[in-house]
SEGUTOR-285009 format. One record per residue: residue in three letters; x, y, z of N, C-alpha, C, O in turn; residue number from 1. Coordinates in Angstrom, 1 decimal, padded with zeros to 4 digits, always signed. Example, Ala and Ser with C-alpha at 12.3 -4.5 7.8 and 13.67 -1.06 7.14 Angstrom:
BEGIN
 res    npx    npy    npz   capx   capy   capz    cpx    cpy    cpz    opx    opy    opz   n
 ALA +013.2 -005.7 +007.8 +012.3 -004.5 +007.8 +013.2 -003.3 +007.8 +014.2 -003.3 +008.5   1
 SER +012.8 -002.2 +007.1 +013.7 -001.1 +007.1 +012.9 +000.0 +007.9 +013.4 +001.1 +008.0   2
***
This chain:
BEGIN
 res    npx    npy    npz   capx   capy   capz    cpx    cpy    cpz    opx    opy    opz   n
 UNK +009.7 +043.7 +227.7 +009.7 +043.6 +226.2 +011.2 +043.6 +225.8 +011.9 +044.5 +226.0   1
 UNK +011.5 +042.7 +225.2 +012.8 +042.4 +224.2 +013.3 +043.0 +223.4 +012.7 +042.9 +222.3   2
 UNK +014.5 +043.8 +223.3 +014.6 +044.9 +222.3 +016.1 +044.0 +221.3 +017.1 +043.4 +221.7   3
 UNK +015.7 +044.0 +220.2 +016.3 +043.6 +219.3 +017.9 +044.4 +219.2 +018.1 +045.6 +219.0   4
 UNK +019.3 +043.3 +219.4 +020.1 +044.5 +219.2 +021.0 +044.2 +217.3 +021.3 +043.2 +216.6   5
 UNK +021.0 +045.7 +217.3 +021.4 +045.5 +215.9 +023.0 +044.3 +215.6 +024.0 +044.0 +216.3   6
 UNK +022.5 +044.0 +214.1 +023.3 +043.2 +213.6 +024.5 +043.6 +213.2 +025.3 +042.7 +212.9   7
 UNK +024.7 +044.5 +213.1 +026.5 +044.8 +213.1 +027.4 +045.4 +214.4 +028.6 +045.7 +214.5   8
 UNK +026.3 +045.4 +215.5 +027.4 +045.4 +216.8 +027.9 +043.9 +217.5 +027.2 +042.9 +217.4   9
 UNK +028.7 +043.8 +218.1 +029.5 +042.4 +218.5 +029.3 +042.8 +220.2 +029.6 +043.8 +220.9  10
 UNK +028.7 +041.7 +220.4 +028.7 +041.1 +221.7 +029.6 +041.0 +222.3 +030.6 +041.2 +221.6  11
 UNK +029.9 +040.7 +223.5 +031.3 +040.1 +224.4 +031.4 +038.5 +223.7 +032.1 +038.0 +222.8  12
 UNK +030.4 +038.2 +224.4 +030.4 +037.0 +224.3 +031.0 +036.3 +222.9 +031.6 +035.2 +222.8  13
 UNK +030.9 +037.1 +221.8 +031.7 +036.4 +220.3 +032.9 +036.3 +220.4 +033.3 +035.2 +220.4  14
 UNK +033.8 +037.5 +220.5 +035.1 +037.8 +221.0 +035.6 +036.6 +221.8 +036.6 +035.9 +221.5  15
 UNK +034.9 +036.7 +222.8 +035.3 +035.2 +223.6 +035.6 +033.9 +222.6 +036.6 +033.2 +222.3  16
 UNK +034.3 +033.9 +222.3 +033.9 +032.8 +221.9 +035.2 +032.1 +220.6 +035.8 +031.1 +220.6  17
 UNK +035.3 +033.0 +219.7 +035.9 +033.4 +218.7 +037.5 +033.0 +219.4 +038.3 +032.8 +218.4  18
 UNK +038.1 +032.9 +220.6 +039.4 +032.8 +221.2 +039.7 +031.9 +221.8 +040.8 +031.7 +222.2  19
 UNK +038.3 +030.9 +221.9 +038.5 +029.4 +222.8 +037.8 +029.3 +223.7 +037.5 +028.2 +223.9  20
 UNK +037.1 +030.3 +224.5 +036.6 +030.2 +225.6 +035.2 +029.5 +225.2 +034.9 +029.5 +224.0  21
 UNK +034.5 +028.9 +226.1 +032.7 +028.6 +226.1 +032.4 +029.7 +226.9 +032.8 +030.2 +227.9  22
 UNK +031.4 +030.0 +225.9 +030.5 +031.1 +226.7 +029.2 +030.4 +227.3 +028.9 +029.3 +227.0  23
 UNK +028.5 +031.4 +228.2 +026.8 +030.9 +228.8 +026.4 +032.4 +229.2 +027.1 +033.3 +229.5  24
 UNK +024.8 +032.4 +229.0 +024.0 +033.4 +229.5 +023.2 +032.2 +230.4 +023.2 +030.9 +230.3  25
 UNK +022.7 +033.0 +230.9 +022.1 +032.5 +232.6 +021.3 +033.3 +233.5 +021.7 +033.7 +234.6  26
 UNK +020.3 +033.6 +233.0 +019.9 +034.5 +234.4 +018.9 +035.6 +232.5 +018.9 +035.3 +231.3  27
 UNK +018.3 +036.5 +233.4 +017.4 +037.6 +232.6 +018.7 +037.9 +231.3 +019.9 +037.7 +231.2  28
 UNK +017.4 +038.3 +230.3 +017.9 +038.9 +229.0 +017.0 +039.3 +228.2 +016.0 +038.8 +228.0  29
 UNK +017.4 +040.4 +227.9 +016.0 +041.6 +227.5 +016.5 +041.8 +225.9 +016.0 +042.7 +225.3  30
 UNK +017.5 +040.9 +225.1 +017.6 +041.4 +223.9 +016.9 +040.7 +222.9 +017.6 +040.7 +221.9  31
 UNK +016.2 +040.3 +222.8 +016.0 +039.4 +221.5 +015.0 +038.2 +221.7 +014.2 +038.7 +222.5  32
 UNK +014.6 +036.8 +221.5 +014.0 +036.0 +221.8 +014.5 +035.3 +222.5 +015.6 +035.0 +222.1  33
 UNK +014.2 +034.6 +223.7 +014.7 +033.4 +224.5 +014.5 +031.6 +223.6 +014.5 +030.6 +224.2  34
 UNK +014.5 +031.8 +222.8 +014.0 +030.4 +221.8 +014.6 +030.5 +221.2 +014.7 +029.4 +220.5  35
 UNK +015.6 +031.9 +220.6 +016.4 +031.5 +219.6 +018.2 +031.4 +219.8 +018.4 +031.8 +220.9  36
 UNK +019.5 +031.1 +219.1 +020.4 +031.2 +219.6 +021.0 +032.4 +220.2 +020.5 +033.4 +219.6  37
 UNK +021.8 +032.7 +221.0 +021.9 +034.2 +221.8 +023.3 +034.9 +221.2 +024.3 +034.4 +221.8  38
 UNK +023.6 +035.6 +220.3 +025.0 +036.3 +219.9 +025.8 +035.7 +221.0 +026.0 +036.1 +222.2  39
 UNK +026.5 +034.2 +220.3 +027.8 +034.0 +220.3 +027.9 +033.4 +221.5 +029.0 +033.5 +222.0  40
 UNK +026.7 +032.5 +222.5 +027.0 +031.9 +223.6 +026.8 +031.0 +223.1 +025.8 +031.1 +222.3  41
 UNK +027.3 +029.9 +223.1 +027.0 +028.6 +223.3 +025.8 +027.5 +223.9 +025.2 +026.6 +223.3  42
 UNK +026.0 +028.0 +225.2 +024.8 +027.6 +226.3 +024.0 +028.8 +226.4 +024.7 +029.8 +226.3  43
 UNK +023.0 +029.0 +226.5 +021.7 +030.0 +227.1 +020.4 +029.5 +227.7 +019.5 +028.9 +227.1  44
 UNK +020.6 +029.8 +228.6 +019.8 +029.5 +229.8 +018.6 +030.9 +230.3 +018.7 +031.4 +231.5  45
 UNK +017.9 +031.3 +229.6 +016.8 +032.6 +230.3 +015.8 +032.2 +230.6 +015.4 +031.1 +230.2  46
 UNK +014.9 +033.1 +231.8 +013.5 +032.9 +231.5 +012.9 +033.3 +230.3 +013.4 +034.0 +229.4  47
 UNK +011.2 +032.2 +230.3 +011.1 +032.1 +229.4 +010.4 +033.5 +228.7 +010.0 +033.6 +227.6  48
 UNK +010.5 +034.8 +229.9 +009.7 +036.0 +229.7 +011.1 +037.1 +229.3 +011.0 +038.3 +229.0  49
 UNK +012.4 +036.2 +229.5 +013.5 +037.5 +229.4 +013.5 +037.9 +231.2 +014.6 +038.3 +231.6  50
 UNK +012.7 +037.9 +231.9 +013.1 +038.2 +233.2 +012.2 +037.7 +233.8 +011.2 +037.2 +233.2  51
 UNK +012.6 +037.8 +235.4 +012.2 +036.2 +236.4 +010.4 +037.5 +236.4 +010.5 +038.7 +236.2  52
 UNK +009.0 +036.7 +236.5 +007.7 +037.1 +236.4 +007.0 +035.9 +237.7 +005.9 +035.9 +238.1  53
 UNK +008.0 +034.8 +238.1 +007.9 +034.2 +239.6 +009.0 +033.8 +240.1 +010.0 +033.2 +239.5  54
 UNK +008.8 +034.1 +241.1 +009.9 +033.0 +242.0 +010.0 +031.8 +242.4 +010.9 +031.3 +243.1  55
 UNK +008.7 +031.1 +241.9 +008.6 +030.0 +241.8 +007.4 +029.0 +241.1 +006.3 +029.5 +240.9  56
 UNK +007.8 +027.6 +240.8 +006.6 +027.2 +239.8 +007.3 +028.0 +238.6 +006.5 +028.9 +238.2  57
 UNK +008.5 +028.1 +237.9 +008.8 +029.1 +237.1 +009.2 +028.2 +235.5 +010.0 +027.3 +235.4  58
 UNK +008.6 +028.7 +234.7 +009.5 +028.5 +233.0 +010.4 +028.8 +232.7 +010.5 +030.0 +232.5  59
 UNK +011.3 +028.1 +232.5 +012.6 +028.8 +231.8 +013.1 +028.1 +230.1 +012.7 +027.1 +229.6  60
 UNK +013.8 +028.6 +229.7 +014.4 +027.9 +228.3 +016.0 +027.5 +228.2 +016.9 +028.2 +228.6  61
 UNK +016.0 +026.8 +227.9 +017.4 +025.6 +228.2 +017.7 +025.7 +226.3 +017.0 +025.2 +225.5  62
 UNK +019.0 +026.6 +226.0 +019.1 +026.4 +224.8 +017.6 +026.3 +223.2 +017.6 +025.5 +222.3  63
 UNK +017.0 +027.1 +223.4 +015.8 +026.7 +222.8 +014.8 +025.9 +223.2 +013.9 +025.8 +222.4  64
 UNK +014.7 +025.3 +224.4 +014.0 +024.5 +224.4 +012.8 +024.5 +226.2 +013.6 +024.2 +227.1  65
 UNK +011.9 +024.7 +226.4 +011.4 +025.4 +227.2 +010.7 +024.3 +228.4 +009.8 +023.5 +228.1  66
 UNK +011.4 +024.5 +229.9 +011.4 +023.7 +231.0 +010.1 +023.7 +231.9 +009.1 +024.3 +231.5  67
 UNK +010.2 +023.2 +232.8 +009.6 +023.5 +234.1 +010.5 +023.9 +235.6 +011.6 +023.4 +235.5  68
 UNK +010.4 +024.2 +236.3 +010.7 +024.2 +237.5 +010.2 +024.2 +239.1 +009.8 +025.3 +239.6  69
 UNK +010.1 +023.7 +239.5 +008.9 +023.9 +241.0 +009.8 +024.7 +242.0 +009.3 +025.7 +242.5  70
 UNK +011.0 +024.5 +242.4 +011.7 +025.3 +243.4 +012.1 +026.6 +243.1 +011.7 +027.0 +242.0  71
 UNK +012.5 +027.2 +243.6 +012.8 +028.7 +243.5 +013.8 +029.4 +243.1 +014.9 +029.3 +243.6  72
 UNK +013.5 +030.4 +242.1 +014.2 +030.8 +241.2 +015.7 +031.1 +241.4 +016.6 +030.9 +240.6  73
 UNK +015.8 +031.8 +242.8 +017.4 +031.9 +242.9 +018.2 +030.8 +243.3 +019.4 +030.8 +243.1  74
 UNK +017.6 +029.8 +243.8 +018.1 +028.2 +243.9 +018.7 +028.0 +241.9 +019.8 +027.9 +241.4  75
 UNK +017.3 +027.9 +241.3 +017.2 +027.5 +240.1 +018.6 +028.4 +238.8 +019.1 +027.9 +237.8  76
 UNK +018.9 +029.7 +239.3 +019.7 +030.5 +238.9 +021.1 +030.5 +239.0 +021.9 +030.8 +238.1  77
 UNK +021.4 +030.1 +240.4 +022.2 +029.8 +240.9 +023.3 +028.1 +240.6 +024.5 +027.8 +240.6  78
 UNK +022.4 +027.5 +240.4 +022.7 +025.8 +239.8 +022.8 +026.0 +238.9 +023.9 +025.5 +238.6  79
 UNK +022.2 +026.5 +237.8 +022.8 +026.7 +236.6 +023.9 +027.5 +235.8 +024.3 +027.3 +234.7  80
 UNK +024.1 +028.5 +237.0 +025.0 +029.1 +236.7 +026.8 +028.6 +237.0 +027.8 +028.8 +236.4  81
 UNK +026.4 +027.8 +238.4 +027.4 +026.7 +238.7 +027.8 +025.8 +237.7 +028.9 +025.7 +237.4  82
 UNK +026.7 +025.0 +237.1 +027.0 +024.1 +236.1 +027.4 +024.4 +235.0 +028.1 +023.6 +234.5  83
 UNK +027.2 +025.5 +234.4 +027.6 +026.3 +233.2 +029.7 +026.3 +233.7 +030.6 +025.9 +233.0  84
 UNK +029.7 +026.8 +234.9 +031.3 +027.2 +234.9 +031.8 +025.6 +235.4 +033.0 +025.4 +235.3  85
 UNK +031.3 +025.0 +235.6 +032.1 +023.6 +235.9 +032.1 +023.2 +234.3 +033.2 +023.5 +233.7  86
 UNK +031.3 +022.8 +233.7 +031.1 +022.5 +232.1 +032.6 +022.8 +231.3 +033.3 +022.0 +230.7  87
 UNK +032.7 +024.6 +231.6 +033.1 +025.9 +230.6 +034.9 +025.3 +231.3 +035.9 +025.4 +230.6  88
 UNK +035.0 +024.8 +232.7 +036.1 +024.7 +233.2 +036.8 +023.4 +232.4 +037.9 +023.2 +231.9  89
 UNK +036.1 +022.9 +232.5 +036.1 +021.2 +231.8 +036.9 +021.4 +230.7 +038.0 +020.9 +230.7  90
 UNK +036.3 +022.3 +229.4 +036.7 +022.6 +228.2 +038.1 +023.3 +228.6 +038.8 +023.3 +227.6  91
 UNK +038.5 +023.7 +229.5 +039.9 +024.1 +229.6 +041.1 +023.2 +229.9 +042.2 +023.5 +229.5  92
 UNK +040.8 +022.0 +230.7 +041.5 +021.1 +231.9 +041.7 +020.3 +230.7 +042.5 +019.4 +230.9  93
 UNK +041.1 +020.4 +229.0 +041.4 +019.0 +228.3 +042.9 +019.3 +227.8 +043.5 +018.4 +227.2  94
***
């Protein structure tokens, strides 16, 4: 179950965000909805339950928007989380 976190505390992720960096979530998240945007990342990548419920044959959501996957989840966790920091490096090298 997803617990809502209150509206006047600040994330990491803003701070960052707020300084230049790109942020990403990637992997479980238990605060709020997976469909909507995530306090101050940019990219968000969760399952679509907030935490992995298979390891494979699995749903996940891609910025709002809700996938498939047939391989397995730490494969699937893993590549995304690679891609996110090649992406986030990109935005630095310009």
């Amino acid at each position: 179950m997803a617990i809502k976190m209150p509206k006047h505390l600040t994330w990491t992720a803003s701070p960052l965000k707020d300084n230049g960096y790109k942020t990403g979530l990637v992997g479980k998240f238990h605060m709020g909805s997976p469909y909507t945007p995530q306090h101050g990342f940019d990219v968000w990548v969760p399952d679509e339950h907030g935490h992995t419920t298979d390891f494979s044959d699995m749903h996940y959501v891609e910025n709002g928007e809700v996938h498939h996957y047939d391989g397995h989840a730490t494969d699937f966790w893993t590549d995304k989380a690679i891609e996110f920091v090649n992406i986030a490096r990109l935005h630095w090298l310009k």
